[in-house]
VOKELO-364269 format. One record per atom (N, C-alpha, C, O): y, z, x; atom name. Coordinates in steps of 0.1 Angstrom, whole numbers. Example, Ala and Ser with C-alpha at 12.3 -4.5 7.8 and 13.67 -1.06 7.14 Angstrom:
2
py, pz, px, at
-57, 78, 132, N
-45, 78, 123, CA
-33, 78, 132, C
-33, 85, 142, O
-22, 71, 128, N
-11, 71, 137, CA
0, 79, 129, C
11, 80, 134, O
***
This chain:
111
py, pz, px, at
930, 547, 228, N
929, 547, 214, CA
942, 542, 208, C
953, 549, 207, O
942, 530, 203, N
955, 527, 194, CA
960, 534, 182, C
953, 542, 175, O
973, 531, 178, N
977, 535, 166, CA
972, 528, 153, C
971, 515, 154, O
971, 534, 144, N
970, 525, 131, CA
984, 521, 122, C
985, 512, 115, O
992, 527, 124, N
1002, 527, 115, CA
1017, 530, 126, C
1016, 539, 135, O
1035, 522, 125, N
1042, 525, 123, CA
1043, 541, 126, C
1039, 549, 118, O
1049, 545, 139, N
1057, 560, 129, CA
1069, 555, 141, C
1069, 548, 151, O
1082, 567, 133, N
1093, 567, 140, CA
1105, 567, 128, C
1105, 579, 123, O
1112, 560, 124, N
1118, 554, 117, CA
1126, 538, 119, C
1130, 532, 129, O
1126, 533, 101, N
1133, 522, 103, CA
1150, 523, 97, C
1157, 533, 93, O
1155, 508, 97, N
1168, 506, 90, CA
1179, 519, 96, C
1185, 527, 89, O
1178, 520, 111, N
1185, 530, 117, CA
1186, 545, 115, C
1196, 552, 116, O
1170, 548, 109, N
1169, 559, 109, CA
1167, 564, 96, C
1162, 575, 94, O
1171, 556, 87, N
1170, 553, 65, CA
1162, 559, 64, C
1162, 571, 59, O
1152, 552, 68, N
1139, 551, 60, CA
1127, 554, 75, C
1127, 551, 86, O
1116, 564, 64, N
1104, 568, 76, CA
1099, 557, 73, C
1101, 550, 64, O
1088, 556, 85, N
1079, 546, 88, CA
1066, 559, 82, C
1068, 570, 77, O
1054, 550, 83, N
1042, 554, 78, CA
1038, 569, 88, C
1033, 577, 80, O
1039, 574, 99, N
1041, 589, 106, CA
1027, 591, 102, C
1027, 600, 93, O
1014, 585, 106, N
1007, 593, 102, CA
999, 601, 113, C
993, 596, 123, O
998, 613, 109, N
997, 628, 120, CA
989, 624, 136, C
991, 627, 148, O
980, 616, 131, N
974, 615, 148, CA
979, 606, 155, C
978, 605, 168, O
986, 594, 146, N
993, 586, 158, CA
1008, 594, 162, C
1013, 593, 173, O
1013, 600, 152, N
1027, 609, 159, CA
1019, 612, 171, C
1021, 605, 181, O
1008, 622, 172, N
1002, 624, 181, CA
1000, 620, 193, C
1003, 625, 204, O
994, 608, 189, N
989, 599, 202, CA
1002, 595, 204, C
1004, 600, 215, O
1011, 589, 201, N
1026, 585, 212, CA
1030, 599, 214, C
1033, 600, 226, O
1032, 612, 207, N
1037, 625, 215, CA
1031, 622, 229, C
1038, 619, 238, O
1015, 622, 230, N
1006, 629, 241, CA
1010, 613, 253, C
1009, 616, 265, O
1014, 601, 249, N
1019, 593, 258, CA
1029, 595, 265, C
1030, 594, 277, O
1037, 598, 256, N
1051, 603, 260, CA
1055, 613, 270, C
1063, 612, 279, O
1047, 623, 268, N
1043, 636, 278, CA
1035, 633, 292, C
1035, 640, 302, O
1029, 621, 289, N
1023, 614, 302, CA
1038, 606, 314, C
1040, 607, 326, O
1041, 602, 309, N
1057, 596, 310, CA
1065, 602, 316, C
1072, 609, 310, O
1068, 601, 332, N
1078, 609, 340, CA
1090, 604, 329, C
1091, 595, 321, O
1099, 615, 334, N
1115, 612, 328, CA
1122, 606, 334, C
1133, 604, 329, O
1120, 601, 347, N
1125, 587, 352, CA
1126, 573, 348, C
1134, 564, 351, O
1109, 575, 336, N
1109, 561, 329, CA
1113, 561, 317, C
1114, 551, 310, O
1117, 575, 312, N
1123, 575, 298, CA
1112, 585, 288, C
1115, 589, 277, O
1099, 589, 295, N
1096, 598, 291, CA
1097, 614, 287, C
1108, 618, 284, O
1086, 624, 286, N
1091, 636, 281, CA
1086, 644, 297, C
1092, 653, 303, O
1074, 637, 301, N
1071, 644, 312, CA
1066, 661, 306, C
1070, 671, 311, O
1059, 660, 297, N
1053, 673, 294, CA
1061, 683, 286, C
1059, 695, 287, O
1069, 676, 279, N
1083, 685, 271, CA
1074, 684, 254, C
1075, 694, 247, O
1070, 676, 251, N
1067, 676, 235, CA
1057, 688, 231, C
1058, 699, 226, O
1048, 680, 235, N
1035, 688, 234, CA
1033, 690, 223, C
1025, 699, 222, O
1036, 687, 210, N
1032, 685, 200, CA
1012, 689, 192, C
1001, 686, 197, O
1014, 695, 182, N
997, 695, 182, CA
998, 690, 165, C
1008, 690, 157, O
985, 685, 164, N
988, 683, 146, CA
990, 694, 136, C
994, 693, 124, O
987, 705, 143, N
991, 715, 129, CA
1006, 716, 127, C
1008, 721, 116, O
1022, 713, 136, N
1032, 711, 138, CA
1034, 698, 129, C
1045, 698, 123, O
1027, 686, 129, N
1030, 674, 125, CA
1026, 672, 106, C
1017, 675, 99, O
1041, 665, 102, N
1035, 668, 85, CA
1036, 650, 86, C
1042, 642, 93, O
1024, 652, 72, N
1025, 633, 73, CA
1033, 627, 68, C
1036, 631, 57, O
1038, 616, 71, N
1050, 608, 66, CA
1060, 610, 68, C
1069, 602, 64, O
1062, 621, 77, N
1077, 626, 82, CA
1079, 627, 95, C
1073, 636, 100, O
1086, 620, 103, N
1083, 617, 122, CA
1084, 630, 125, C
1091, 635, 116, O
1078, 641, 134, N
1091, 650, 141, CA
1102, 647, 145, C
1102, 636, 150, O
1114, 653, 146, N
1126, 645, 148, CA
1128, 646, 165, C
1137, 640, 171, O
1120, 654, 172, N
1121, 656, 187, CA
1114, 643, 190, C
1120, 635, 197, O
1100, 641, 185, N
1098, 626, 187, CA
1101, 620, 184, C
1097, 611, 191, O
1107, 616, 174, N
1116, 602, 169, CA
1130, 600, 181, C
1132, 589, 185, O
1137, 609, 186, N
1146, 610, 194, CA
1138, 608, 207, C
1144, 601, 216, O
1128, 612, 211, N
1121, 608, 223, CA
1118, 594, 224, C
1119, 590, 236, O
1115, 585, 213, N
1111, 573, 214, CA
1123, 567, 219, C
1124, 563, 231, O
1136, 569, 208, N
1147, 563, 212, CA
1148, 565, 227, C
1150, 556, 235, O
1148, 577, 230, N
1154, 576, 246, CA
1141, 566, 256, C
1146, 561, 267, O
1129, 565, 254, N
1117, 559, 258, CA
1125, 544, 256, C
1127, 539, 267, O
1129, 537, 246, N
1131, 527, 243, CA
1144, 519, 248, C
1145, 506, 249, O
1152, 527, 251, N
1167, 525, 258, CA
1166, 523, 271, C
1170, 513, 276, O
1159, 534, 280, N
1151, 531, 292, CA
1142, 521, 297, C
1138, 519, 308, O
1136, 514, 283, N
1126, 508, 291, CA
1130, 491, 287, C
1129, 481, 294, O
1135, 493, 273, N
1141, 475, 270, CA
1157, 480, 271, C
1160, 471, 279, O
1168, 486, 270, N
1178, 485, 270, CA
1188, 487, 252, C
1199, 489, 248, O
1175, 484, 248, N
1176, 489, 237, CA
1170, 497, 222, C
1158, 496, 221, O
1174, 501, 215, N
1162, 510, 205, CA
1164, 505, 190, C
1174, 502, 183, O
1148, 507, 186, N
1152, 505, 169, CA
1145, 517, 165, C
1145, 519, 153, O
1139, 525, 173, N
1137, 541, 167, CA
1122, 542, 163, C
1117, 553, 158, O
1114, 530, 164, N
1096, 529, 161, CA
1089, 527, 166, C
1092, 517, 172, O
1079, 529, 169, N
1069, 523, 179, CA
1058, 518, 168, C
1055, 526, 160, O
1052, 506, 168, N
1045, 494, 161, CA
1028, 493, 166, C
1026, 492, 178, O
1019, 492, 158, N
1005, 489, 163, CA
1009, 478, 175, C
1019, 473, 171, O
1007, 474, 185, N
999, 464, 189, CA
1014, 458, 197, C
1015, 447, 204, O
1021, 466, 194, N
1039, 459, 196, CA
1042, 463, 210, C
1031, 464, 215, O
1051, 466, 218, N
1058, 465, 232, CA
1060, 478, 236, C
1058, 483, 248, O
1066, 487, 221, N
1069, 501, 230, CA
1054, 507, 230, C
1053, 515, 240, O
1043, 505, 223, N
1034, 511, 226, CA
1020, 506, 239, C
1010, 511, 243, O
1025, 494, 241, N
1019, 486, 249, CA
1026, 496, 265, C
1018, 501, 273, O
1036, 496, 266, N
1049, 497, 276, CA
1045, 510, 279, C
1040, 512, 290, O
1046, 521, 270, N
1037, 534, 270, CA
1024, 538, 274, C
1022, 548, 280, O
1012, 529, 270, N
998, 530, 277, CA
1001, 528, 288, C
997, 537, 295, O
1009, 516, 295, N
1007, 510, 306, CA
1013, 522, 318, C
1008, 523, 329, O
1025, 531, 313, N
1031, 539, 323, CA
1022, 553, 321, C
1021, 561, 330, O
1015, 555, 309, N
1014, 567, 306, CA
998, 568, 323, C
996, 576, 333, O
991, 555, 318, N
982, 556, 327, CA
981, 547, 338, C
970, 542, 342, O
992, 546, 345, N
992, 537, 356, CA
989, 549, 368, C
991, 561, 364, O
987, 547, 378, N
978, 556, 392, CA
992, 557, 398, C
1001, 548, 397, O
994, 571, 405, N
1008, 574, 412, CA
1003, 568, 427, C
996, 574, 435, O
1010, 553, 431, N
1006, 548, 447, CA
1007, 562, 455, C
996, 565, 460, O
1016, 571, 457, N
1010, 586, 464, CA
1000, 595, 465, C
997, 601, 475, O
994, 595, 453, N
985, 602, 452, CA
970, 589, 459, C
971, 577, 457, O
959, 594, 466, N
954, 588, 468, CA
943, 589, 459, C
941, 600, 454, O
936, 580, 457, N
927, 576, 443, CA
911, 580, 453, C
902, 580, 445, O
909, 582, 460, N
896, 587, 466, CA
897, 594, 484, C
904, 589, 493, O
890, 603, 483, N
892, 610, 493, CA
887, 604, 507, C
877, 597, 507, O
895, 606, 519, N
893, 598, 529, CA
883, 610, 541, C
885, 617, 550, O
873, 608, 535, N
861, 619, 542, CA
854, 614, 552, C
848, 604, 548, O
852, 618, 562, N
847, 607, 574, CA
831, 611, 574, C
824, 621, 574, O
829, 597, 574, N
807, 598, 574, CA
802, 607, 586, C
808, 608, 596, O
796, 611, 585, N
786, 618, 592, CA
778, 609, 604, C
769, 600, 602, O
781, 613, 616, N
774, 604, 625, CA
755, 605, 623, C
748, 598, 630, O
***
């Protein structure tokens, strides 16, 4: 499910972006998907919408993006964008298959 709108903040933090409650959401719930190897929360936010007001980032996730975004391009502007890189970059780790885990069970047929 994509975002519709901007959240995070711009102009280094100035000014809020559009924050609206289910996409804070939906990047919290990515973010939480996100080992902290790759810059994610790894299950730290957890965020629900009754915590989230609209128009205003939470500042745990606004600071989580930044660290998502420093880890993953090297650098941050503090938002994540419809259709843009940090949220592209986030689908892609949130749901990529761990090569360890094996994706179907190795059950031997029945003679």
């Amino acid at each position: 499910m994509p975002i519709d709108a901007s959240i995070g903040k711009h102009h280094n933090g100035a000014t809020q972006c559009y924050n609206l409650p289910k996409d804070q959401l939906r990047v919290a719930n990515l973010l939480d998907l996100v080992p902290r190897t790759q810059g994610g929360t790894e299950g730290t936010l957890m965020l629900s919408l009754d915590k989230i007001r609209w128009g205003i980032v939470d500042e745990r996730l606004y600071k989580a993006v930044q660290v998502f975004q420093r880890q993953q391009f090297g650098s941050t502007d503090g938002h994540v964008d419809p259709n843009q890189r940090t949220i592209r970059k986030l689908e892609e780790l949130a749901f990529a298959t761990d090569p360890a885990k094996p994706t179907t069970t190795d059950t031997p047929l029945p003679n």
